[in-house]
N, C-alpha and C positions, 0 to 999 in steps of 0.2 A: 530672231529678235532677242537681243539681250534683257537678261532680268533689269537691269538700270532703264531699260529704254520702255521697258514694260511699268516697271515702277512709276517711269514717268507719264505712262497716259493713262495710269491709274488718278496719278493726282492732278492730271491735268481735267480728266471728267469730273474729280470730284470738284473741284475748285471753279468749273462754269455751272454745277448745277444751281437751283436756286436757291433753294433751302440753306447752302452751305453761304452761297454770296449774301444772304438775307443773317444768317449767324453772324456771321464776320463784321456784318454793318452793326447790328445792332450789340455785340462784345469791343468793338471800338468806342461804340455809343456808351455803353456803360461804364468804362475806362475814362472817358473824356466828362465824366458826370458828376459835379462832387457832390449836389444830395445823395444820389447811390452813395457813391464811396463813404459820406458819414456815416448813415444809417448802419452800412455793412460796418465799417469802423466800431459803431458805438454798441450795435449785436456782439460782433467780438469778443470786445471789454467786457458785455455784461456776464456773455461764456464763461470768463475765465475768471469772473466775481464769483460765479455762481459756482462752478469750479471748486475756488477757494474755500466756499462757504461750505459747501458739502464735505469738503477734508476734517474741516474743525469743527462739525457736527454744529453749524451755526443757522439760524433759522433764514429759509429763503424763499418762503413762499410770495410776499410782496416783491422781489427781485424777481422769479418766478414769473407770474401775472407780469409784471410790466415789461420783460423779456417777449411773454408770447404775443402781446399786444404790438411791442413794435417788429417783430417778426412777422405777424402778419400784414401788418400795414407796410413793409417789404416786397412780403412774397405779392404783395397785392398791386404795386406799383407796376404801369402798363409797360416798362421799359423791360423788367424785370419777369411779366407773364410772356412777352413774345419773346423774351431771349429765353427761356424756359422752354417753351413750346418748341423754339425752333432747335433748342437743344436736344432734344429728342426725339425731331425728324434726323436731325446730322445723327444721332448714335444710331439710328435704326438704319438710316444709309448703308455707316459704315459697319456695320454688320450684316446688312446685306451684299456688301461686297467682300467681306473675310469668308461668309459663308461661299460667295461664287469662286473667291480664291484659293480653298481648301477643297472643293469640288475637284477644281480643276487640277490640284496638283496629287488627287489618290485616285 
């Protein structure tokens, strides 16, 4: 069996299990979301105020606060706790398949 052809039924398991088909849905779903995409938008912007602000030794503590308030009311959003979650079934996946594919090639 060729490495292409091996490569392909590496991504073709990964791509029916569920975890990976449940990511996929809900990273389409957060794409197609524009409260997500504001929020994330507006985190951003405030990054890169705060950012600013720290260059020019300018005070940012209420930028600060109102930064980790809407940050958590992000991270806290159920759209964004299952694509989280399920983000870290897929990385632990796919590290349990580099670790099976390093096995197998020493």
């Amino acid at each position: 069996m060729s490495t292409k052809d091996k490569a392909q039924l590496i991504n073709d398991y990964l791509l029916s299990k569920e975890e990976v088909i449940a990511y996929k849905h809900y990273e389409s779903l957060l794409k197609d979301h524009p409260e997500i995409k504001e929020m994330e938008d507006e985190l951003k912007a405030m990054q890169k105020e705060l950012t600013r602000r720290k260059v020019r030794d300018e005070e940012i503590s209420d930028l600060y606060e109102e930064y980790l308030t809407k940050k958590k009311a992000f991270e806290e959003h159920p759209l964004i706790v299952n694509y989280l979650s399920l983000k870290e079934e897929v990385n632990a996946l796919l590290l349990n398949v580099e670790d099976l594919i390093n096995n197998e090639l020493s």
